[in-house]
N, C-alpha and C positions, 0 to 999 in steps of 0.2 A: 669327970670322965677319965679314963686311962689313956695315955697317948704311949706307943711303942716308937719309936725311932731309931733305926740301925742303917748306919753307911756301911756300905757295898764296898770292899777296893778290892777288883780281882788282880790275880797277880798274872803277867804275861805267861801263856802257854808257849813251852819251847816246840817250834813246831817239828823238828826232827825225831822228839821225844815219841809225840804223838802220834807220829806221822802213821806210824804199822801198828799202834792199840786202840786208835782210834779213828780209824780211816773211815772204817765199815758203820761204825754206829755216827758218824757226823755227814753221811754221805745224806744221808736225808735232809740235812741241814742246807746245805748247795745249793738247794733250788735243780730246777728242770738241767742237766747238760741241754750243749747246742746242738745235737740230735736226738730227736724224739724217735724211743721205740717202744717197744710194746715193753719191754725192761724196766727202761726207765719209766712209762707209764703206771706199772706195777707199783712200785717203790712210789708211786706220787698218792697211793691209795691210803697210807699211812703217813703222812708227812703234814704235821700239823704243823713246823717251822716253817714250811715249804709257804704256808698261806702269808706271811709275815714281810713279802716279799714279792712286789710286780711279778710276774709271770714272765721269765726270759730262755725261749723264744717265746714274745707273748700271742695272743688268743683271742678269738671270740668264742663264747657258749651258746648254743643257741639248741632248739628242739623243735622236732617235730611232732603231729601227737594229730590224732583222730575227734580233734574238736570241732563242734557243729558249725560248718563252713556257712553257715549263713551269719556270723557273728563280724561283721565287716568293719563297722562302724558304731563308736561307743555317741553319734550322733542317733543313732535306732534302736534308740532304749530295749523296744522288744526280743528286735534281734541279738542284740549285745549279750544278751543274758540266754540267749536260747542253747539249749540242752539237748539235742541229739549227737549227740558224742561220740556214737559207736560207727565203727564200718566206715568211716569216711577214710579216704585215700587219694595218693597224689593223681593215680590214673591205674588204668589196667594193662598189663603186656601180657601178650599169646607167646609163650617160649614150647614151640613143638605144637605138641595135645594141652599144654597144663596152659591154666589162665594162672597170672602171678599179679598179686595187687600192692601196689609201690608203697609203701611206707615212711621212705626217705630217700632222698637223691642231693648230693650235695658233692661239689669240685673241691680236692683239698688244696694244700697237705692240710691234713685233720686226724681226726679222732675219733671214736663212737667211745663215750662215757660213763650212757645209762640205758637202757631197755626196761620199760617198764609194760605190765598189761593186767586187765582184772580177768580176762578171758584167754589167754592166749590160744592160738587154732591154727592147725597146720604147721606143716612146713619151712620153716625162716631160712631163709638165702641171703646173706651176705656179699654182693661182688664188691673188689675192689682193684681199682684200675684201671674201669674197662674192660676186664676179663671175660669171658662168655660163663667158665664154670666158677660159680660160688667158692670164695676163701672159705666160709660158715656154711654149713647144713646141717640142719638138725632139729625135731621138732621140735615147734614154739617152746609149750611145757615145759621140753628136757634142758633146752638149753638156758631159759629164768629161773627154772626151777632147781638148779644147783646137781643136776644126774648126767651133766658131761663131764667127762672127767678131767678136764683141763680148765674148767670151770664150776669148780666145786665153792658147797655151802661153805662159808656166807659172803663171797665175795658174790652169787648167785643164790636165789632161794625164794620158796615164799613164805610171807608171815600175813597173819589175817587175808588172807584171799589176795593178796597182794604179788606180783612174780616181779621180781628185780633183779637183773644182770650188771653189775658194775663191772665186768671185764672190757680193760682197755682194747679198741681196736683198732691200729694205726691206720692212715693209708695215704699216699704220696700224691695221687693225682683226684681220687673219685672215688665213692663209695654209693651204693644204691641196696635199701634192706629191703626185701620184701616174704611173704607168704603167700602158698598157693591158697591158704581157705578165708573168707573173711567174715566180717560179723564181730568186730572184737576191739574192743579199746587197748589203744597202743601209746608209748610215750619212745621217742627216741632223740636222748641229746648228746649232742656232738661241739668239739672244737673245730674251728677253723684258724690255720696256721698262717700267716704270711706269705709270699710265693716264693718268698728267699728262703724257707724255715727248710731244713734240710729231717724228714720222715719217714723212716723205714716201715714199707710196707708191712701189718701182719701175716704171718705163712702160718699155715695149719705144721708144716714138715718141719718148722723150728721152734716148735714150742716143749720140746722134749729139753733144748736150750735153758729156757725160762722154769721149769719144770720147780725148781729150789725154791724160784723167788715166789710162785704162787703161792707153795705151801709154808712160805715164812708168812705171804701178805694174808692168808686165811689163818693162820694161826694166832696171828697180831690182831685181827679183826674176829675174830671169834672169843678171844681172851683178854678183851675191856673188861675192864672191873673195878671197884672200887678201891681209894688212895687205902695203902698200909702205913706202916708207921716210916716208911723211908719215901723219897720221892719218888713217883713211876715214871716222871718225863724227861729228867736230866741227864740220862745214857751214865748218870754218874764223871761228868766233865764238871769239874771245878762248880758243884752243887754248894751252892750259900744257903742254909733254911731260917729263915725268920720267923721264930715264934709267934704268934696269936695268942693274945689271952686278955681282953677288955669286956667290960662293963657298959652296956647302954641304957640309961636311964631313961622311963618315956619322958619325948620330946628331945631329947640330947643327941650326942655327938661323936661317936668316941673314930678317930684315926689309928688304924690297926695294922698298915701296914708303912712302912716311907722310907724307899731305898734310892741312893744315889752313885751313878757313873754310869757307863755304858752298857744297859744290861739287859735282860727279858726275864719277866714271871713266866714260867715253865708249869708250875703248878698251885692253885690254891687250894686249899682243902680247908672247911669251916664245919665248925660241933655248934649248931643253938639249943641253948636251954631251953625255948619254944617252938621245937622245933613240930612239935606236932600242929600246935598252934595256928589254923588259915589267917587268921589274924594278923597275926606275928610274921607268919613269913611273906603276906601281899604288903607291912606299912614296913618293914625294915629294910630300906635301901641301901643298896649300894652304890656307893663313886668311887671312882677311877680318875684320877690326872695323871697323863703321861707328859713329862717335859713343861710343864703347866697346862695343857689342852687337856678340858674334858673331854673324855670317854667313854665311861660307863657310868649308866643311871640307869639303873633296871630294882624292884623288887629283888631281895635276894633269892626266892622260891622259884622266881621268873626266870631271872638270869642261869639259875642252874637246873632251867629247864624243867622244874619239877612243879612247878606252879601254888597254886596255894595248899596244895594237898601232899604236898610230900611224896609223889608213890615211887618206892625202890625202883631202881632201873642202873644200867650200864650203857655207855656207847666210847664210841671214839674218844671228843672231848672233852663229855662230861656228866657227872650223872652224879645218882644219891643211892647210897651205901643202906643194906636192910635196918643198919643202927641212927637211919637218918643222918647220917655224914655227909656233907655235901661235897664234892671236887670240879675240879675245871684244869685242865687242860692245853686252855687256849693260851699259845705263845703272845704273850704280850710285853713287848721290845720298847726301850727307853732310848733316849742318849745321854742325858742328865738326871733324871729323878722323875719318880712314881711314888706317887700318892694313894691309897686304898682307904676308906670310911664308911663307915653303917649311922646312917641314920634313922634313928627310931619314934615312927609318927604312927608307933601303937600305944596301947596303957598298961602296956607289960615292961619290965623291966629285963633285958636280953642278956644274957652273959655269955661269951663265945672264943670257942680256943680254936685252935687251927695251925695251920703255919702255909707260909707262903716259899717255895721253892725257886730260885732264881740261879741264871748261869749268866757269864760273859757272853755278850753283843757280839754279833760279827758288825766290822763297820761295813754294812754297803749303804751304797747308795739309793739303791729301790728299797728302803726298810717303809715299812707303813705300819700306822697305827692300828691296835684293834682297839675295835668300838662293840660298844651291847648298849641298846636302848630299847624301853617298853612303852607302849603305847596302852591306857586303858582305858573304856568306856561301856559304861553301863544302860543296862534297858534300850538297847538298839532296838527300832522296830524291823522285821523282818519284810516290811512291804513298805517304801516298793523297795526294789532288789535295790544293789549298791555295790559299786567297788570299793570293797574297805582296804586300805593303804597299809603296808606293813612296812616300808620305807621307800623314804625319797632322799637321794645325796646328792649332793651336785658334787665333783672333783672327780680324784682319778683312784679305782681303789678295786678290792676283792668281796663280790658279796658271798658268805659261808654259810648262811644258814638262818630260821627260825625255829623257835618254839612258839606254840599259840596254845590259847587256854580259855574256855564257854564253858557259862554256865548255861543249861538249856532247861527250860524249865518244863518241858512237854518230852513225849517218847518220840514226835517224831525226828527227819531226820533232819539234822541243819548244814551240814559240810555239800550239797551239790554243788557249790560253785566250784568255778574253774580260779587257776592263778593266772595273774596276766604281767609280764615283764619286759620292762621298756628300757636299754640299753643305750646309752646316747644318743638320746631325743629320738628314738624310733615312733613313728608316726603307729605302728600296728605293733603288738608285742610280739617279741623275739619268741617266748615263753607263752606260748595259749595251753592249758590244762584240759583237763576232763573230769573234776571234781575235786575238793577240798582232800579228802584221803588220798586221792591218788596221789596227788605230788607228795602227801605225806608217805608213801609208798604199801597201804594198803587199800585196801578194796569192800565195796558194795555195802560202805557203813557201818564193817563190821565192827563188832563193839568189843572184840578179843583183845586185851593187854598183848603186847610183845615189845621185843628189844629186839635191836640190830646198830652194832657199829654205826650208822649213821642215819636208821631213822627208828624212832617209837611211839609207841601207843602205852605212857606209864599208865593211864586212869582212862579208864569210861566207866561211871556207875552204875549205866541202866537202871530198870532192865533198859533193850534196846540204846536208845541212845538219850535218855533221860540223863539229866543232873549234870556232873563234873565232868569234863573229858579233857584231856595235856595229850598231844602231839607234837612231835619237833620232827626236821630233818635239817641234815648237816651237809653241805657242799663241799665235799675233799675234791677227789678226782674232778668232781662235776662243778666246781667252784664257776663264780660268771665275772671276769673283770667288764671294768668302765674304765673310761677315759674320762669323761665328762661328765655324765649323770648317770642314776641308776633310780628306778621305780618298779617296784615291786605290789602291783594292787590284789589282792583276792576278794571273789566276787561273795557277797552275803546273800546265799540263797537256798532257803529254809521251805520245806517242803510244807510248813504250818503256815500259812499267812499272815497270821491273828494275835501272833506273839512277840514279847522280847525277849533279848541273851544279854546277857555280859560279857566281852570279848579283851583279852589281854594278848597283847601278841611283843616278843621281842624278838630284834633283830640283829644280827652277826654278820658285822665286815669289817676290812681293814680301809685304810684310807692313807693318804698321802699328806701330809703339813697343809692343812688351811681348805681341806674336806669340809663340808658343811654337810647338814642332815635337816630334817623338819617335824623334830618331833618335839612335838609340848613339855613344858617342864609339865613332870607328874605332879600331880593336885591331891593332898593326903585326902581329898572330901573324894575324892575319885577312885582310893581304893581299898574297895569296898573286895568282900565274900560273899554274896550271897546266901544265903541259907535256905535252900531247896528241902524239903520235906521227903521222908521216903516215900516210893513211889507206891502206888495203891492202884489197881489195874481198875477202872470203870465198871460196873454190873448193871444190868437191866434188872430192877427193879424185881423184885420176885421172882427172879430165875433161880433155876434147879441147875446147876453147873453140869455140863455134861462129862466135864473132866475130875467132879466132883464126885459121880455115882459110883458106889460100891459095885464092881465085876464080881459076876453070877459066873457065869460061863463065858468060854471066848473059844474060838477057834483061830489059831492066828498069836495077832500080838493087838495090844488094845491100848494105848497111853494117851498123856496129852500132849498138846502140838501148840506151842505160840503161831496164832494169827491175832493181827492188828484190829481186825474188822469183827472182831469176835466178843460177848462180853466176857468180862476176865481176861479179856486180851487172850483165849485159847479156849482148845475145843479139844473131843476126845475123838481121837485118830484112829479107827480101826485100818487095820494093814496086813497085807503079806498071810500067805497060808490059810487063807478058806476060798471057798467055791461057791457054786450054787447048793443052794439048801443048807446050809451054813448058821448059825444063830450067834447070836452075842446077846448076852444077857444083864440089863443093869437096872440095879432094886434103886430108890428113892424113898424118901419117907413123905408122909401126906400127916401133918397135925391131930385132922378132924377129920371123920368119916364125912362122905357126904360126896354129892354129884357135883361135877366140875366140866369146866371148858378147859381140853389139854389141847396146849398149845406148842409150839417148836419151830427152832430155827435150827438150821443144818450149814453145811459146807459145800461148795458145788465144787470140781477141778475133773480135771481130763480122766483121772485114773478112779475114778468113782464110780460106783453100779447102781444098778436100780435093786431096790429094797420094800420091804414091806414090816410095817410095824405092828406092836402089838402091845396093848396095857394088859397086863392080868389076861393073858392069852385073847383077848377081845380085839378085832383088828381093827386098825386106825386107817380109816379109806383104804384106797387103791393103792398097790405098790407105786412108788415116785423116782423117779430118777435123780441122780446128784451126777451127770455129767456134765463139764462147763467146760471150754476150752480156756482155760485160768482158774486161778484161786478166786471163788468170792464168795460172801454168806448170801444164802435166802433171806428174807422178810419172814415173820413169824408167819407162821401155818395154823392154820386153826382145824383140829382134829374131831368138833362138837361136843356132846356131851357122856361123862361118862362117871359111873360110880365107885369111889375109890376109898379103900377103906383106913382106918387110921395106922398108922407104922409102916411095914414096908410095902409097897408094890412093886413090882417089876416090868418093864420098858424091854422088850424083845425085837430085836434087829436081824430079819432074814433073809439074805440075800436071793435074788430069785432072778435076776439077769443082768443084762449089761448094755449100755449105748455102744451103737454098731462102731464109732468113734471111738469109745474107751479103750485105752492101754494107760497099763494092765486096766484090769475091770472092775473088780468091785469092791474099791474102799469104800470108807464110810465113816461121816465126819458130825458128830452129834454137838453144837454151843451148845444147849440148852432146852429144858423145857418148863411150860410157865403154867401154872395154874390157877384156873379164875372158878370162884362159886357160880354153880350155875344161875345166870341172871342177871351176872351181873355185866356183861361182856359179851358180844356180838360170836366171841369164839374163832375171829379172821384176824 
């Protein structure tokens, strides 16, 4: 095996030298001043040193959030797990005419960190102080969705159906958010300050003030990217780079990084030779000793958040480059010596260059360790539900974040559950969720790839939510110190009952000298890839694809439309632009002349008409209605018998009215039709 070894000796920085070239780039360094403002809170949005470091003024994190209040007790299994998540609020106030529905109400000095919603509605009021008029007003939409202009993309935005505000909001005494409309899943997390913590209220009339710092903090957050050939984290202060370049033989060893004196990894960046490899990157480990304390044990794919699949992405701390490079970010602070090692418990033989970036220590006293650890376990059954653990610490520390990684082996969906986070020894969590994406910061399962500074969606295979999927979010601003314990459970609840996943999840926090955690050493019989098969959508047996037939005529627009409930998992959509008397015309082929029982299943939903059909001009019963208040298929219909000849015929669709309920009126939604010899089949 290759072993590199290089001592560290930084030389004393003159501080008067410094003082005026490097004020501004180490001020991130500092940690929090002992006034919190909406400035300084700004500046905390970027400050990955900042984590490395108790919280001084320190804090609690806590949230509020529209989870189904009947969830009291993890002693009532049923309820524990229950899912009406939307619309719930702290209570209602009559302000004039308007009804306003409380969302959060908390005494500070505090903070408001995050706003999250997969619907957002109405109105959002922000008081703070006690005030009568709103500090914030603006609707829901515009103000997560990055179109106020004091709160611009991507410190605000949505990605996959997802709306996230991470603009700090201070406030000195009291803060209460609410909306006039409701019906909507909400997340809202906040600090709470000490009563000594000295917090400048936010003002709408001083933010022309802060004006600079926003659009440096959107421009640093919008412009993660992957490591170049120099370090990106060092501000360029007395920057040491440690070469990478060893050999790991399967089964072996090799130690790639080992630096000594008082110092922090600032950056790692690693090149694998298998790096395409799922293999390769769930068996080859990494560890971490800082000062001799282990640290990090994560799969390397795991640890850089990208999971076994590798997929490109960018954020704050860390991410993988489109050439498969991988980097990290995470300030990781020594006082004597750091140790770095891959170990390979694949059957590939790994060769990896990189370099590691490191700068002088500041000596404080609040310094804490970082830590990453993976948890992995295969063929979990989906029922009954479970709260699956992503960690548990006992000490005093910072939790910053997860990545988590499922194989799913069905389309349906697996992420409903909620997060649940227990904060020293909290009997009920601090942190109750409203789905697995949402706290990942996107929404309704959607299965769209994106990137954001501090959360993403690298991978979902589909279709739907089939196969591979990697999600992480990162804890900057919204970071949750402990004093004593920290647990963190997410609930396993998969809309399939009947199935397993494979579930990897790692965890990011810091920690203080003599932190403990609870996670398993990794078992190389444990990690495993999967290998999921591409997906192939279900067919009822002898159907004629409705999304399948060749268009004759259409009035309108005619395509296919993914439903679940459909065979092929989709049906053929007519929409928009026709009326009564209206045709749509679609030919099929028939093998073999000869009499047959047609048969067919349709789409029913609110905006559907009544129709009337036609084989080869011949009509098939009575016109039928397809309104449904919801999406859902019919059961096959059976049309009797009819004579069809070999090659093409043609299936004519006329609209001829409408439920007195439908808006709009008359689409029309064709799965399939099926043909039986006559005789052989009842024709129902």
């Amino acid at each position: 095996m290759n072993r590199l070894r290089q001592g560290v000796a930084f030389r004393q920085i003159n501080i008067f030298v410094c003082a005026s070239a490097a004020l501004t780039l180490l001020a991130g360094c500092m940690g929090p001043p002992k006034v919190v403002t909406t400035e300084t809170l700004l500046k905390e949005m970027t400050d990955l040193r900042g984590l490395a470091e108790f919280p001084d003024p320190p804090f609690t994190c806590r949230q509020f959030s529209s989870y189904d209040r009947a969830s009291v007790s993890a002693d009532d299994h049923e309820k524990w797990f229950a899912n009406g998540d939307c619309g719930q609020y702290l209570r209602e106030e009559k302000v004039g005419e308007r009804t306003e529905y409380v969302m959060a109400d908390m005494d500070g000095p505090g903070a408001i960190v995050r706003i999250w919603s997969a619907n957002p509605r109405g109105t959002m009021r922000i008081y703070l102080d006690g005030k009568e008029s709103p500090a914030v007003e603006s609707p829901m939409a515009d103000f997560l969705g990055g179109k106020v202009a004091w709160n611009p993309p991507p410190i605000s935005c949505e990605v996959s159906r997802g709306w996230n505000s991470y603009f700090p909001i201070p406030y000195a005494k009291h803060c209460k958010v609410t909306s006039d409309q409701k019906d909507f899943y909400y997340h809202v997390n906040y600090r709470t300050y000490p009563k000594r913590a000295r917090v400048n209220t936010f003002e709408a009339g001083a933010l022309a003030a802060v004006e600079p710092v926003v659009k440096d903090m959107s421009k640093q957050l919008a412009s993660t990217g992957p490591a170049g050939e120099q370090c990106q984290a060092c501000y360029g202060a007395s920057c040491r780079t440690t070469p990478i370049n060893a050999s790991v033989p399967p089964g072996g060893k090799a130690e790639i990084v080992e630096l000594s004196g008082r110092a922090e990894i600032r950056e790692l960046v690693l090149h694998l030779n298998g790096q395409s490899d799922p293999d390769v990157m769930r068996k080859l480990i990494l560890e971490a000793r800082f000062d001799g304390r282990p640290c990090i044990a994560a799969p390397v794919g795991d640890f850089f958040a990208a999971g076994p699949g590798s997929k490109a992405f960018a954020s704050l701390p860390s991410g993988v480059a489109a050439d498969g490079t991988l980097w990290s970010r995470w300030v990781m602070p020594f006082r004597r010596e750091a140790s770095l090692a891959l170990i390979n418990h694949s059957g590939t033989a790994v060769s990896v260059t990189g370099r590691a970036c490191s700068t002088e220590a500041p000596a404080a006293g609040n310094m804490l360790y970082f830590h990453a650890a993976t948890r992995v376990q295969n063929q979990v059954p989906t029922r009954p539900m479970i709260d699956w653990n992503y960690l548990t610490a006992q000490g005093k520390g910072v939790f910053v974040g997860a990545s988590f990684n499922i194989a799913n082996p069905v389309r349906e969906w697996w992420g409903e559950g909620d997060e649940k986070i227990f904060v020293d020894g909290e009997k009920f969590p601090s942190h109750f969720g409203t789905g697995t994406e949402d706290y990942y910061g996107y929404a309704w399962c959607c299965n769209v790839p994106f990137q954001h500074a501090y959360h993403n969606q690298p991978r979902c295979d589909g279709p739907h939510n089939y196969g591979y999927t990697s999600v992480n979010r990162w804890h900057i601003i919204d970071k949750i110190p402990f004093n004593k314990s920290f647990k963190f459970d997410m609930e396993l609840w998969h809309w399939n009952p009947e199935t397993k996943v494979d579930m990897a999840v790692t965890a990011y926090w810091y920690a203080r000298p003599g932190a403990k955690d609870e996670f398993p050493p990794l078992d190389p019989k444990e990690l495993l890839v999967a290998e999921i098969p591409p997906y192939v959508a279900p067919r009822t047996p002898g159907a004629i694809e409705g999304e399948e037939m060749t268009l004759v005529e259409k009035t309108g627009a005619a395509e296919p439309q993914g439903i679940f409930q459909c065979s092929n998992e989709a049906h053929l959509w007519w929409h928009e632009g026709h009326k009564i008397g209206d045709k749509l015309v679609l030919a099929f082929n028939v093998p073999e002349a000869g009499a047959y029982n047609v048969l067919g299943r349709f789409v029913k939903a609110a905006d559907y008409g009544v129709h009337q059909l036609y084989v080869n001009d011949v009509k098939l019963m009575e016109p039928f209605d397809l309104y449904n208040n919801g999406v859902t298929v019919t059961g096959e219909i059976g049309f009797g018998n009819f004579e069809l000849k070999q090659g093409e015929n043609r299936l004519t669709v006329e609209v001829v009215g409408a439920n007195e309920k439908a808006i709009p009126k008359y689409m029309f939604g064709l799965d399939y039709l099926r043909l039986e010899a006559a005789g052989t089949g009842d024709g129902k």
